[in-house]
N, C-alpha and C positions, 0 to 999 in steps of 0.2 A: 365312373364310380357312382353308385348309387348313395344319395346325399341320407336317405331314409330307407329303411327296410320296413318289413311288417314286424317280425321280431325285436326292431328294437323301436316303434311304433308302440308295442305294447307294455314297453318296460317304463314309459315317460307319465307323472300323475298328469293329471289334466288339469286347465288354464286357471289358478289362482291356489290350487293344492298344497303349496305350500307357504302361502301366507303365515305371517306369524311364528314361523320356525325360524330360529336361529339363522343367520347367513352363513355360517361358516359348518353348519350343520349340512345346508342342500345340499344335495348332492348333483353333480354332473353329467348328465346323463349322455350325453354328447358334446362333442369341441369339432367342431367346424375352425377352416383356418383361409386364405389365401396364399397360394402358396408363388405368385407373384408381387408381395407387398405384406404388409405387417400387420391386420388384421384377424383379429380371430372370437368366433362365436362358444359362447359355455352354455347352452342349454340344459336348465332346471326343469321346465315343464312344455307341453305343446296340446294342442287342443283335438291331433286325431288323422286334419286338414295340412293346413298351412304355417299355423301361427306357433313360434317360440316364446318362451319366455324366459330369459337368462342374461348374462351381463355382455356385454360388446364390449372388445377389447381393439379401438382403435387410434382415434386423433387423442381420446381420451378413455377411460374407464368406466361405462355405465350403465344401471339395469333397463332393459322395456323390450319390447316384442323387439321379431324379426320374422322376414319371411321364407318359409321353404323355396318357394317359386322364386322367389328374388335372388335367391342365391345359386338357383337351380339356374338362373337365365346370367346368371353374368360372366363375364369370357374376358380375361387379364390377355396383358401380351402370350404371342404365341399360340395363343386358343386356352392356356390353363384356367381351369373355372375353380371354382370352391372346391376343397375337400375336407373328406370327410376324417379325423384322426384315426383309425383303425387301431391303434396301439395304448389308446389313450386310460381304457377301465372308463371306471365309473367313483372318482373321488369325491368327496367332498371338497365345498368350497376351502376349506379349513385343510385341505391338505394338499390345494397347488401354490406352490413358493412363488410362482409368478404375480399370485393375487395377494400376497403375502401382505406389503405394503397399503393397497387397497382397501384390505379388508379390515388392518386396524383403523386406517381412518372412516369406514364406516362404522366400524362398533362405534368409534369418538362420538360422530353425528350421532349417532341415535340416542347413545347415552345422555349427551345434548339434548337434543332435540326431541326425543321420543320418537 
């Protein structure tokens, strides 16, 4: 399965685009998962190349790049590598239950902390 298309290559803003928007506003452009282990990528933004920008959902919950190639190269038991969500849409942060939790303790932080 192809991790990236050209098609949806061009539906992603580019690296820093949505700075400043709401969390629960961005929107999802993709969800990468493993489907040997409980990992899974929400990509926000990507630069074109290689580089994501979205939340990582593993040992813990949290935003900063990731790489296409990295996850394009890694091989779980069995040979299964990343995939790609095909079924997933394109929601906003604000409307997966899974990030549900997450995401008011970020509003907390921020309203904290700026």
């Amino acid at each position: 399965m192809k991790l990236m298309t050209e098609e949806l290559k061009k539906q992603f803003p580019k690296l820093g685009a949505t700075d400043g928007q709401p969390m629960r506003e961005r929107v999802v452009y993709a969800k990468f998962f493993d489907p040997s282990g409980s990992w899974t990528w929400y990509a926000f933004e990507f630069d074109t190349k290689d580089e994501f920008f979205g939340l990582v959902d593993g040992f813990e919950k949290e935003l900063g790049s990731f790489s296409l190639r990295e996850m394009q190269s890694v091989k779980g038991p069995f040979g299964l590598g990343i995939e790609r969500d095909l079924y997933f849409g394109q929601p906003k942060v604000g409307d997966i239950k899974r990030l549900a939790e997450w995401l008011k303790d970020w509003e907390d932080a921020e309203k904290r902390y700026g």
